[in-house]
N, C-alpha and C positions, 0 to 999 in steps of 0.2 A: 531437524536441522536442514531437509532437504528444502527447505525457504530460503535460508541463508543463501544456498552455494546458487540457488536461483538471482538470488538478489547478485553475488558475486561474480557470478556469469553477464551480468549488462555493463560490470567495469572491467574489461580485459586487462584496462593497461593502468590499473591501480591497485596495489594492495589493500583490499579491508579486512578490518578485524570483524572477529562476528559482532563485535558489539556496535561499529558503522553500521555491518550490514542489518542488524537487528533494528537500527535507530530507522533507516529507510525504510524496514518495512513496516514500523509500526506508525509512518507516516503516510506510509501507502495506502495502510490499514484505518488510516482515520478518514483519508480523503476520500476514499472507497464509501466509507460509511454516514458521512455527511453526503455525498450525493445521492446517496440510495434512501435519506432519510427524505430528502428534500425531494428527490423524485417522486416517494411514496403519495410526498404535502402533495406534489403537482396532481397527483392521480388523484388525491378524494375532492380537491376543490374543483375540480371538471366534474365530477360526479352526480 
């Protein structure tokens, strides 16, 4: 849960339920993860 109260910590001046803040971070969590896949692509095609 210590995610959540991170995620809740960047909106001061909004209440989120943990399931807002859970929705952000599994958006986070995707955007995070398509770039690192895509960065991986950039790496073997210089290769």
């Amino acid at each position: 849960m210590e995610k959540l109260k991170i995620i809740k910590s960047w909106y001061p001046n909004e209440v989120l339920s943990d399931d807002d803040a859970q929705q952000i971070y599994d958006r986070l969590l995707q955007l995070f993860l398509i770039l690192y896949q895509e960065g991986r692509a950039i790496v073997e095609k210089e290769k």
